[in-house]
N, C-alpha and C positions, 0 to 999 in steps of 0.2 A: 257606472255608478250614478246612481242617482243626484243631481246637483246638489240637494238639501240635506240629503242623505250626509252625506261626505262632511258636514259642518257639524251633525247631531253624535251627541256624547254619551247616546242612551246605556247604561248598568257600568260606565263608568266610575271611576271615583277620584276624586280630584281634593286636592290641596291649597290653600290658599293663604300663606304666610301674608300678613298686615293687611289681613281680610274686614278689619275691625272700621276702615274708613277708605275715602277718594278710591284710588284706581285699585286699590285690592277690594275692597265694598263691590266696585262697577264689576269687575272681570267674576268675582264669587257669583255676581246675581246672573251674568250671563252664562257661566259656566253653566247652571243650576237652569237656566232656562232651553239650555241644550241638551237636558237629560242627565247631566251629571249627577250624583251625588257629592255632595262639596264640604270639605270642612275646614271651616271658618276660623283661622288659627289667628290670634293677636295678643299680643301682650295685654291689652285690656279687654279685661273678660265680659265688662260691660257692653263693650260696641261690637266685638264678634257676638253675642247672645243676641242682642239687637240684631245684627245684616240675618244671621240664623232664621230666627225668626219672620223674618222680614219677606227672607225666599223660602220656605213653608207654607205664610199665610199667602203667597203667590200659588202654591201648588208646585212650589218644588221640593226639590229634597238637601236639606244640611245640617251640619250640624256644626256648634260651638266648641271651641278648645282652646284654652287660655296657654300661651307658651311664649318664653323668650329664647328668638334666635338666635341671641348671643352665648348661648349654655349649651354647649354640642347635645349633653346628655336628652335637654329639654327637645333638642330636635329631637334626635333619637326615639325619644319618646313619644312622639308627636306623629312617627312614620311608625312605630310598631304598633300603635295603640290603635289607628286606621286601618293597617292589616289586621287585627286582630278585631277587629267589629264591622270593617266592612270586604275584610278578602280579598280584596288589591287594592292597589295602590295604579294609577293609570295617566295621571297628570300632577305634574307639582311646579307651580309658581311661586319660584323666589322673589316677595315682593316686599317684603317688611323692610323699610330702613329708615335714615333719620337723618338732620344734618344740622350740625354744628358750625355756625360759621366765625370765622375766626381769620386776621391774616396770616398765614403760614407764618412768621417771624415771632406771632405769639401763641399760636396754639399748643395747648400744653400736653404733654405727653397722655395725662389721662384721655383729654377728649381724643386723640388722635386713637387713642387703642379700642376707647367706643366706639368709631364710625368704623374702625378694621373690622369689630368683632359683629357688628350689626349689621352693618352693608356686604361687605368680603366676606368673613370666615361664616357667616351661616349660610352663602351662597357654595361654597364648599360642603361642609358638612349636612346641607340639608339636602345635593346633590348626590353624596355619596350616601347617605340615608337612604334617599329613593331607589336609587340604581341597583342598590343590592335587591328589591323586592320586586321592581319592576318586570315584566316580561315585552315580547318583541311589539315595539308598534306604539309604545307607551311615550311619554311627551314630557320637557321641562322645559321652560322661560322662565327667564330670568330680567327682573325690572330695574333697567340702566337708567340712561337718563342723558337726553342731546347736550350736556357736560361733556362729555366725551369725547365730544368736538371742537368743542372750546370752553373756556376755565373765565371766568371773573372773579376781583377781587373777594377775596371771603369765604371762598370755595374751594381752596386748592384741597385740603384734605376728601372733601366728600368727592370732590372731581379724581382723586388716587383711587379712593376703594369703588367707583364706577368703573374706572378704565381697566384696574386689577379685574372686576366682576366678568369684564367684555373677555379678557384673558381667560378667563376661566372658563365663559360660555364655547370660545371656541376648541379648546382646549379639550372639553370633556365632550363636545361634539365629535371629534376624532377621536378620543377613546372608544365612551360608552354605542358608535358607532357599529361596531361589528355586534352588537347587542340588539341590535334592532331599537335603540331608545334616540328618541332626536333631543336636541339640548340647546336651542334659541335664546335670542334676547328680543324686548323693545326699549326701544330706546324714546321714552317720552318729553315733547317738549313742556314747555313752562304750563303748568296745571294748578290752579286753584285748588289748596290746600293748607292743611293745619301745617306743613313742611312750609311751605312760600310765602301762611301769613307771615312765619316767624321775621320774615326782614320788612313788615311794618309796623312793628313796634317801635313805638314812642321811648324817650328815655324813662319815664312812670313805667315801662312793661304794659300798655296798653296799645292795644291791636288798633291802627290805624286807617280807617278806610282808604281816606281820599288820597294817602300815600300807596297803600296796594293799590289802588286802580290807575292810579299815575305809572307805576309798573308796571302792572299790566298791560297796559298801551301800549308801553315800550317793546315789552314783549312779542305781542300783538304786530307791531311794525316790523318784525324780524322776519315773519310769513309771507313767503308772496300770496298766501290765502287768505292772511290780514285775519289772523285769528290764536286764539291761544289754545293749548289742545284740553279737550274733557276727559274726565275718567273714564266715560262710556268708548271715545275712540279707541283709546289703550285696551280696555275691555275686550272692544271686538278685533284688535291685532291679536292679543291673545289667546282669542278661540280659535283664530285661526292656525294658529303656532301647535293648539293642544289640538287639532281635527285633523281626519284625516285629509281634510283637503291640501297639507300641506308635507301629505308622508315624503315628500321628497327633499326637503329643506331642512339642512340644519345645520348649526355652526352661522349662521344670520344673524344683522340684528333690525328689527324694523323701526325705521326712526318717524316715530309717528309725531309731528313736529310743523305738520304743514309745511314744511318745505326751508323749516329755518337751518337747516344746518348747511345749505346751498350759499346763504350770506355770507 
C-alpha cells in the first residue's frame, strides 16, 4: 500500500460531533482534507455552518447539522439523516462534550446528569447509531481526555463520565470487533479552549487572560516537551485512528499530551 494512500479518506463519510469549535473544528477540517466528506455536527448551528463553510471554500467537501448529543433521538437523527443523503456512514467521532466544574461534595444532581448525558450517554448511543449502518473497515474515536489519568480538584464529575467513555471505547472495541468496525479513543492533554477558558473567569464572569496563561504554564510544565497540546495534534491522532493506516488497532487510546501523563 501506498504510504499516503493508507492516510486518504477519499468517498468516505465522516461525522463529527462538537465540530462547531477547537479539536472537533481541527479533526472536521482535516478529515475533509483527507477526502472525507464530513458533517459537521454541533449544538450551535452557527459555528458548525461557519467550520462547513470554511472546508468548502478550502475545496473540501461538508456539510452543517445542528444536533444535541444529549437527546438519543437527535443522534439518531443525525446517523440517519447522513445515510440517507450521503450512502454511508464510514467514520464517526465522538467529540461533543462539556464540563462543569464543581467540587464533588457540591455538585448538584442536575449538573451531574448533564455531563452523563453529554460526555457518556451520547458516546453510547452515537456508537450504537453508527454501528448499526456501518460496514467492515469503518472507524469510531472517541474524545477522552489525559483526566483519565489523573483528577484535580473541580473535575471529579467530568473525570467519571471520561473514564466511563474509556470503558466504553474499549468495550465496544471487543464487541463491534467481529464486525470489522474499529472503536479507539484520544486522550487529549490540556488544549486551549472555550472548555479551559471556563476556570479563568474572574468573579464578574469575566474571562481572564493573565490567569489562563499563568495555567497554561502550568500545564505546559507537566510535558517533558514543555508544551500544551493544539487542536491540530488531536486532529491528526484522529485521522490516523479513522485511516487505514491503522486497520489493526483498536480498543486504544492515544494520549496526545506530550508526554504528561508520564508525571
Amino acid at each position: 500500500m501506498d504510504v499516503a494512500q493508507a492516510f486518504r479518506l477519499d468517498e468516505r463519510v465522516a461525522i463529527v460531533t462538537g465540530g462547531g469549535s477547537g479539536i472537533g473544528e481541527a479533526s472536521a477540517a482535516v478529515l475533509a482534507g483527507a477526502g472525507a466528506r464530513v458533517v459537521v455536527a454541533d449544538l450551535d448551528r452557527d459555528n458548525a455552518e461557519r467550520v462547513a463553510k470554511a472546508i468548502t471554500n478550502d475545496g473540501g467537501d461538508a456539510v452543517a447539522q445542528q444536533v444535541d448529543v444529549s437527546d438519543k433521538q437527535a443522534v439518531d437523527d443525525l446517523v440517519a439523516s447522513t445515510l440517507a443523503e450521503s450512502g454511508r456512514l464510514d467514520v464517526l467521532l465522538n467529540n461533543a462534550g462539556i464540563m462543569l466544574r464543581s467540587p464533588l461534595l457540591e455538585v448538584s444532581a442536575e449538573e451531574f446528569e448533564q455531563m452523563l448525558a453529554v460526555n457518556l450517554k451520547s458516546v453510547l448511543h452515537g456508537t450504537q447509531a453508527a454501528a448499526r449502518v456501518m460496514k467492515p473497515g469503518s472507524a469510531i474515536v472517541n474524545t477522552l481526555s489525559t483526566i483519565i489519568d489523573f483528577s484535580t480538584p473541580g473535575t471529579g464529575s467530568y473525570a467519571v463520565t471520561k473514564k466511563g467513555a474509556e470503558a466504553l471505547t474499549r468495550t465496544f472495541a471487543v464487541e463491534l470487533g467481529p464486525l470489522g468496525i474499529r472503536v479507539n479513543g484520544i486522550a487529549p492533554g490540556w488544549t486551549e479552549s472555550g472548555m479551559t477558558k471556563g476556570s479563568a473567569v474572574d468573579e464578574r464572569g469575566a474571562f481572564d487572560r493573565t490567569t489562563f496563561d499563568e495555567l497554561a504554564g502550568r500545564m505546559s510544565a507537566r510535558s517533558p516537551l514543555e508544551g500544551v497540546t493544539e487542536p491540530l495534534d488531536s486532529a491528526f491522532a484522529v485521522l490516523y485512528l479513522a485511516s487505514a493506516a491503522s486497520r489493526f488497532v483498536t480498543g486504544h487510546v492515544v494520549r496526545v499530551n506530550g508526554g504528561a501523563s508520564m508525571a
